[in-house]
C-alpha positions as CSV (number, residue, x, y, z in Angstrom):
1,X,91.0,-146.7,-59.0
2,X,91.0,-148.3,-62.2
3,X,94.2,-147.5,-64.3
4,X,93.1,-147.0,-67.9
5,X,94.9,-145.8,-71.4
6,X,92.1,-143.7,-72.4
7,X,91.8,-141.4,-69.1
8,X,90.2,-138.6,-71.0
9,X,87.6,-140.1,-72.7
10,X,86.6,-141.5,-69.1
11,X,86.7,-138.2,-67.6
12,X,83.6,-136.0,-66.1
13,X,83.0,-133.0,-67.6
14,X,80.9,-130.5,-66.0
15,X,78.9,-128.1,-68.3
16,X,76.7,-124.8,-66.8
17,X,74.2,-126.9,-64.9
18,X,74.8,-131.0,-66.5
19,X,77.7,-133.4,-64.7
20,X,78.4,-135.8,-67.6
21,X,80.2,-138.7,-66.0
22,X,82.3,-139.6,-68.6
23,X,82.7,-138.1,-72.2
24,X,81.2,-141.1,-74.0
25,X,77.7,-140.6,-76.0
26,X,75.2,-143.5,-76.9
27,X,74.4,-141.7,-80.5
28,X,70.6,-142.0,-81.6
29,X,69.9,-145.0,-83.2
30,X,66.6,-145.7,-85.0
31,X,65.6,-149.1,-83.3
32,X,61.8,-149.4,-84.8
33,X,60.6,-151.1,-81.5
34,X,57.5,-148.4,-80.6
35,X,54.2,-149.9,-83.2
36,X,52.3,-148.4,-85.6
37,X,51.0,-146.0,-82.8
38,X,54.5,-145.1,-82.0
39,X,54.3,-145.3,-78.6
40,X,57.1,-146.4,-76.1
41,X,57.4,-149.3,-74.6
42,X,59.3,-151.0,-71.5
43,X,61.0,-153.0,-74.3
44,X,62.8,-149.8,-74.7
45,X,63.0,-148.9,-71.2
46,X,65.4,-152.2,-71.0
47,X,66.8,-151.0,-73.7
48,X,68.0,-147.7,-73.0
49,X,68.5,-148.2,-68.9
50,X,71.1,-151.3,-70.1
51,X,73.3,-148.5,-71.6
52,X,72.7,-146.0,-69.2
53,X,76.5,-146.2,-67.9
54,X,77.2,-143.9,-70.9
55,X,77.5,-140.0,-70.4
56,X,74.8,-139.1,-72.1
57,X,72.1,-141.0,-74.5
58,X,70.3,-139.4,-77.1
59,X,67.5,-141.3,-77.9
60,X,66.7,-142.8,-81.6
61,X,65.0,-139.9,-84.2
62,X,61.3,-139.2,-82.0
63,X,58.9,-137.5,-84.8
64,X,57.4,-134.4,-83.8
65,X,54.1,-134.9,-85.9
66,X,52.5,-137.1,-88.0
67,X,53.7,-135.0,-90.8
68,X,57.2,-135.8,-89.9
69,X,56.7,-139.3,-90.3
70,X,58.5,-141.1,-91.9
71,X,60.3,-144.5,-91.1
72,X,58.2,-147.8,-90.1
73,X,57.5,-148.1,-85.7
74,X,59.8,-145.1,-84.5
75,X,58.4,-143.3,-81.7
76,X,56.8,-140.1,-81.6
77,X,56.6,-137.1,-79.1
78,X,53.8,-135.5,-80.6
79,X,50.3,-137.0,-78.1
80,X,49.9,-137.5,-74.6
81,X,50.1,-140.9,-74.6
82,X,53.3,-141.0,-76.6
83,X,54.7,-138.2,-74.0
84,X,53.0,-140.3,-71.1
85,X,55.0,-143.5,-72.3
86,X,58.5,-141.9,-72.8
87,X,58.4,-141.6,-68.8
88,X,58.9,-145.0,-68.2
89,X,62.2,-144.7,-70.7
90,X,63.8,-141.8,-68.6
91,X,62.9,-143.2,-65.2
92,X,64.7,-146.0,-65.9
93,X,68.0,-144.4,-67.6
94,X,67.4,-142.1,-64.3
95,X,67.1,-144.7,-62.1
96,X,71.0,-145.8,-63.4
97,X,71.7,-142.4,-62.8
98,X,72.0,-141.2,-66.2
99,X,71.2,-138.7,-68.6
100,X,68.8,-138.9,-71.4
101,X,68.3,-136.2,-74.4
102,X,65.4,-136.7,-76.9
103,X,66.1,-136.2,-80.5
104,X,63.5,-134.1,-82.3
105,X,62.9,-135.4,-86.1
106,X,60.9,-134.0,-89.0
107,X,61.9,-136.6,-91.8
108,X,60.6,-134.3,-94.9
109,X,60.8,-135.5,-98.2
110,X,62.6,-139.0,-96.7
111,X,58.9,-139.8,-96.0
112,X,55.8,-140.9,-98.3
113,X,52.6,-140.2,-98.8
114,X,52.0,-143.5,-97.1
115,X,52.5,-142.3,-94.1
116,X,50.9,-138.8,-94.3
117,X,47.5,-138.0,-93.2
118,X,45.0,-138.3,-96.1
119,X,47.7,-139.9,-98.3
120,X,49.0,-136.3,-98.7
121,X,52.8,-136.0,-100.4
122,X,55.5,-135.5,-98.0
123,X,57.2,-131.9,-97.6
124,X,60.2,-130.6,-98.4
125,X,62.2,-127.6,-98.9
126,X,61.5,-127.7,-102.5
127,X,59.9,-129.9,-104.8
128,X,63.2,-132.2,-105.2
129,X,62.7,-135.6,-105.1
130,X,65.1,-138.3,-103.0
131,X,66.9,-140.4,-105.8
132,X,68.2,-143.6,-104.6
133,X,66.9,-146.6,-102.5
134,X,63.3,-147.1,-101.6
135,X,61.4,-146.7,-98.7
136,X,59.8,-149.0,-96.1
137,X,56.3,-147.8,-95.6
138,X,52.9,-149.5,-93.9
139,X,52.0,-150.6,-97.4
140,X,55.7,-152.1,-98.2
141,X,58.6,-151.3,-100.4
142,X,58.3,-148.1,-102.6
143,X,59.9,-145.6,-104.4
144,X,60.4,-141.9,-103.0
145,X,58.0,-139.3,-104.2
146,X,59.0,-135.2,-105.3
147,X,58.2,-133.7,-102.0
148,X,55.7,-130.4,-101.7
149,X,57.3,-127.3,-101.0
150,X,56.0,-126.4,-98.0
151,X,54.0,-123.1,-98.3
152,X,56.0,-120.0,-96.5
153,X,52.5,-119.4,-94.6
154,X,52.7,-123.1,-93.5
155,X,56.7,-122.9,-91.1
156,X,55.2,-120.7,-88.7
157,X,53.3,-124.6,-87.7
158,X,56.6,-126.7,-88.2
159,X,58.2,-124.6,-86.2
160,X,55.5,-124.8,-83.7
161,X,55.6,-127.8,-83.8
162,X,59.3,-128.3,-82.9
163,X,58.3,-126.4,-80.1
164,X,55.5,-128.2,-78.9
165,X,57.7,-131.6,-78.6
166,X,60.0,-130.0,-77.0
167,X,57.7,-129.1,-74.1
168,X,56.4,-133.0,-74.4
169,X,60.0,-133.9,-74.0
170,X,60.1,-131.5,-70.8
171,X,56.8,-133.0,-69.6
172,X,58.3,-136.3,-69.8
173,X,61.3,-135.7,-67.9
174,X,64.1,-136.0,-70.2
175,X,67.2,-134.0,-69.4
176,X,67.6,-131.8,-72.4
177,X,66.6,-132.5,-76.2
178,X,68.7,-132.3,-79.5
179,X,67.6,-131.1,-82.8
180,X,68.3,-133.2,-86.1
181,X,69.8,-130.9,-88.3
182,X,71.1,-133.7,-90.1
183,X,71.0,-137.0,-92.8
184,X,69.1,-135.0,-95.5
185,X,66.1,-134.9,-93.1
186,X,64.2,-131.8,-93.4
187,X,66.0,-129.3,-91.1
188,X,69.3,-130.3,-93.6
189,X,66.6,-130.0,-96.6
190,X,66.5,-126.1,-95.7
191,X,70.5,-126.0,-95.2
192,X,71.6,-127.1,-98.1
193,X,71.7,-126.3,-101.9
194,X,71.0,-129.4,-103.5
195,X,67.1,-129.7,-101.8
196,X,66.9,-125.9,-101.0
197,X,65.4,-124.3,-104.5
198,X,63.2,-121.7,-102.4
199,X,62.5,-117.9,-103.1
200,X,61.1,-116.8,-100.1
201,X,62.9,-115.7,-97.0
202,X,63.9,-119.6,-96.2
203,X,66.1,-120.0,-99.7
204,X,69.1,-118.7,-101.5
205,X,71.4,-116.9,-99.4
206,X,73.6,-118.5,-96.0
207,X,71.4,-116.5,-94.1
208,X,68.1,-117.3,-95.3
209,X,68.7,-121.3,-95.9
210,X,69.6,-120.9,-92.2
211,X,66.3,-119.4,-91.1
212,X,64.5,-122.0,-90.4
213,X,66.9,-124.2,-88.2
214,X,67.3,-120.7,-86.2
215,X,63.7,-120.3,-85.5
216,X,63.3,-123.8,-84.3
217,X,66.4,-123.0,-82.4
218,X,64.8,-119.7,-80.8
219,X,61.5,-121.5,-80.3
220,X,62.6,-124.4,-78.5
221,X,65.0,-122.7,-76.5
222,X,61.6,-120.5,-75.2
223,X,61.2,-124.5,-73.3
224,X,64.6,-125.1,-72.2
225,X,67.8,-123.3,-71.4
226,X,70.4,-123.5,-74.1
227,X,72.3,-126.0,-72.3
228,X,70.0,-128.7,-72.2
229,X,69.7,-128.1,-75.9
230,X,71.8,-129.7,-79.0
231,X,72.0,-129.7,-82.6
232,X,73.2,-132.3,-84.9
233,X,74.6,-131.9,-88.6
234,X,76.1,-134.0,-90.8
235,X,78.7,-131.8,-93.4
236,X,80.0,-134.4,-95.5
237,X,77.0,-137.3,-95.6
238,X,75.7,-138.3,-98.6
239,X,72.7,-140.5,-96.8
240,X,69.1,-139.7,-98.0
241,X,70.8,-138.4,-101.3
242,X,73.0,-135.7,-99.8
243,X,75.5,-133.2,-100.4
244,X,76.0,-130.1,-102.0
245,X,79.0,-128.1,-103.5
246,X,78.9,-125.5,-101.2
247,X,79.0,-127.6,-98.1
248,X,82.1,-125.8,-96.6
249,X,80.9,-122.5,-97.0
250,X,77.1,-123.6,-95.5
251,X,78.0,-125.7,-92.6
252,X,80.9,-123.2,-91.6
253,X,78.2,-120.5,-91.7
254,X,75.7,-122.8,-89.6
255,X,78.1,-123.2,-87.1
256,X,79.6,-119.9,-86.2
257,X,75.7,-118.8,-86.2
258,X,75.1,-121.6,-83.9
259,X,77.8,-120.4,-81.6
260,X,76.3,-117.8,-80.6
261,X,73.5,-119.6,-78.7
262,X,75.9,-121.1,-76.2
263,X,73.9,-124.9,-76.8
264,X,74.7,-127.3,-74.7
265,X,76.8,-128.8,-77.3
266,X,77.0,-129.2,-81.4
267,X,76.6,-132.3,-82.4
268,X,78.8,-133.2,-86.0
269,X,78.7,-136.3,-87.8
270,X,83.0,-135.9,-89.1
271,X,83.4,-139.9,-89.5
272,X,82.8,-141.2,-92.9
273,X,81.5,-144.2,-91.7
274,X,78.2,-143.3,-94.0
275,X,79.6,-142.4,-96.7
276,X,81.0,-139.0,-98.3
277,X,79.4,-136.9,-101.1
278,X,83.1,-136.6,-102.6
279,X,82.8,-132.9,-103.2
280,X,85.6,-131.6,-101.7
281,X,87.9,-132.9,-98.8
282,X,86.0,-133.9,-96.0
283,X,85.2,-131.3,-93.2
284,X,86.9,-131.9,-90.0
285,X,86.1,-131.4,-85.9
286,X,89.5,-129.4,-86.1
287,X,88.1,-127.0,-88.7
288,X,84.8,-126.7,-87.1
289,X,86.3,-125.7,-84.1
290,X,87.6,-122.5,-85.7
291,X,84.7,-121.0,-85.4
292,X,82.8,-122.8,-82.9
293,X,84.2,-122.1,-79.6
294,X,81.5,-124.0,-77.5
295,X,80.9,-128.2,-76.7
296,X,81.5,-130.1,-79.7
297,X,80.5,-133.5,-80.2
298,X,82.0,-135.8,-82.7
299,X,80.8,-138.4,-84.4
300,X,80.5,-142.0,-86.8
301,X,83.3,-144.3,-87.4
302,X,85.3,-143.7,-83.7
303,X,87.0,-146.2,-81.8
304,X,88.5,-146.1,-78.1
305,X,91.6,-145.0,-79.0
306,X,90.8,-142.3,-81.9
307,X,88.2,-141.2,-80.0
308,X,90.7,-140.4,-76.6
309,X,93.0,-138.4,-79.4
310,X,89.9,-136.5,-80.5
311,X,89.2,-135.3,-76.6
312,X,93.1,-134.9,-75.9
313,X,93.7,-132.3,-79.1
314,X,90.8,-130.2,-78.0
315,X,88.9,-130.9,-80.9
316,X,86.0,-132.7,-79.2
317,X,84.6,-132.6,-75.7
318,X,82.1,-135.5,-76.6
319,X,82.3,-138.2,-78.8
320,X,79.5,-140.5,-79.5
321,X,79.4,-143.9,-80.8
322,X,76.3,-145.9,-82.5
323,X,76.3,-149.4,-83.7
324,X,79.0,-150.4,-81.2
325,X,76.5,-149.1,-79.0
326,X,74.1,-151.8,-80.3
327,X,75.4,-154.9,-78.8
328,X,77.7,-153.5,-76.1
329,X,75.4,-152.2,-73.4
330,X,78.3,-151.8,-71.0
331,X,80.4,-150.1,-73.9
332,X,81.7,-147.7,-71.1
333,X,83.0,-150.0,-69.1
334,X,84.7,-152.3,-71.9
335,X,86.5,-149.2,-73.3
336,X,87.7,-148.4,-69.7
337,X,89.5,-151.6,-69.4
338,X,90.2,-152.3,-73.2
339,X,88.3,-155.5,-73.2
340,X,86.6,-156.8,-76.4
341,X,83.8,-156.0,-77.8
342,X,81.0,-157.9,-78.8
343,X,80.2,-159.4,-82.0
344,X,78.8,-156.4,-84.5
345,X,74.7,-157.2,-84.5
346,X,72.9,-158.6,-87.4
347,X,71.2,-155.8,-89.3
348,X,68.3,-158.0,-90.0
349,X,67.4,-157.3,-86.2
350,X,68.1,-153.4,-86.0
351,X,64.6,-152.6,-87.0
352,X,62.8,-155.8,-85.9
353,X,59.7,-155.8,-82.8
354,X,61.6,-158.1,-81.1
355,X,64.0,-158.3,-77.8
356,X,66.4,-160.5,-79.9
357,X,69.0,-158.0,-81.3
358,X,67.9,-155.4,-79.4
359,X,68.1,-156.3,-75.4
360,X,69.8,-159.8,-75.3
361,X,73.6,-158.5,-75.8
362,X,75.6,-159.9,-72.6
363,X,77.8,-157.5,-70.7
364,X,81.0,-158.2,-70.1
365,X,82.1,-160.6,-67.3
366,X,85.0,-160.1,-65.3
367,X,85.5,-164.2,-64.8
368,X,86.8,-163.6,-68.7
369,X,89.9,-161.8,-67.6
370,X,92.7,-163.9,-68.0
């Protein structure tokens, strides 16, 4: 057996009715390989089947309706031949004899009207607008729009919705899915403060700013058992114009309710790595873990060695990595015997159509040991 310095991050762990072989995560990456019809392609069955050594992948943000669209060529899970397509993806992960989760993804008011049906506003929330960068649509750059507040009459359909790709995901063989709760896309539009203005039984209080990531909860655990099923949030990130004063208070809250699911793990984005909204100090696995007693999955800015100490203290039982991910496909195996990583990837390629940047990083060869 190989003798390695990070022996728990290398260990199995073995969950109600999953056997993760080791506890490293390929987090979701938006890759923009799937076309304007947003359909999968054995592009990204190479893709995904290269890093398939890793415990568990969670595939790049998969939009759940056209209404949740909302970044150039991602892929979708909400038509038959989108759900037809994705099989060719998890054969191939399965084929390596790994697991696969796909991530659900409603961007909300991160979208544009350019990419709505009938060149209708993107939803939100509320009607508060995204301030900061611009956003790549089919008609090029442009600046974010105020969202529409969606209608209370209208969740009922989100939700639905949620629920619906979650049965695609089943029909297409994946091993579980995970809900995006987090990067101020719409499920963290409803969490927090800052984008949730609302009057109805979806705003003001914890409980009701919560509602709506429970009932998506509830409705797609009606399609899988709760431990094929994650969530992710992000506490601290300022991406998509993020972050509100009472994070601590809302993302403890969201997480002791979520604890009473039994998921198959939480999924927190603790790194920095993206930024921090500088509103307090920055909330940690270790506090999160206070009142969430089930799998927790860190997340952004981890190395080999912090992340071993996160899975030695307890304070993580997962921890996923993303753009080292990128242009290591054998990540696994380089952390198992400390050898170097790759080059980081040129970002001009993360979102490109093509294989280069995307399928053309070489593994690691043994001849390199010295």
């Amino acid at each position: 057996m190989t003798q390695t310095n990070v022996p728990h991050l290398l260990s199995s762990l073995e969950t109600k009715d999953l056997t993760f072989r080791n506890r490293i995560v390929m987090a979701p990456l938006t890759r923009s390989r799937s076309g304007a019809e947003r359909i999968p392609n054995a592009l990204m069955a190479e893709y995904y089947a290269q890093r398939a050594g890793a415990g568990l992948i969670i595939t790049e943000g998969t939009t759940i309706s056209p209404q949740a669209n909302g970044w150039l060529n991602s892929p979708g899970i909400y038509t038959e031949a989108q759900t037809q397509a994705w099989k060719q993806v998890v054969d191939a992960v399965h084929a390596q004899n790994g697991l696969i989760f796909l991530q659900l993804w409603h961007t909300g008011r991160a979208s544009h009207r350019d990419f709505q049906v009938n060149n209708q506003l993107p939803v939100g929330p509320s009607a508060v607008g995204l301030e900061g960068s611009e956003v790549h649509t089919p008609k090029g750059k442009q600046l974010y729009e105020t969202p529409r507040a969606l209608e209370t009459a209208e969740i009922p359909n989100v939700i639905e919705d949620y629920r619906q790709a979650a049965a695609n995901a089943k029909q297409a063989g994946f091993d579980g899915v995970e809900i995006h709760g987090a990067n101020g896309y719409l499920i963290d539009e409803f969490l927090q403060s800052k984008t949730n203005h609302r009057t109805d039984l979806y705003g003001g209080s914890l409980e009701n700013r919560f509602r709506f990531l429970k009932e998506i909860t509830e409705a797609v655990l009606t399609v899988w058992p709760a431990s094929r099923v994650g969530v992710r949030l992000s506490p601290n990130g300022v991406f998509n114009d993020m972050g509100s004063p009472d994070y601590r208070e809302t993302f403890t809250y969201v997480a002791e309710q979520l604890n009473t699911y039994n998921l198959g793990y939480l999924h927190i984005l603790d790194g920095l790595a993206f930024g921090f909204h500088e509103l307090g100090e920055p909330m940690t696995l270790a506090e999160i873990r206070k009142v969430y007693s089930n799998t927790l999955m860190g997340n952004c800015g981890y190395d080999r060695n912090s992340a071993e100490s996160a899975i030695v203290s307890g304070d993580a039982a997962l921890i996923a990595f993303g753009r080292s991910y990128i242009s290591n496909p054998d990540l696994v195996d380089r952390f198992a015997h400390n050898w170097e990583l790759n080059a980081d990837s040129d970002p001009s390629t993360w979102y490109s159509f093509e294989a280069e940047g995307y399928t053309d990083f070489p593994t690691y060869q043994v001849s390199q040991v010295v």
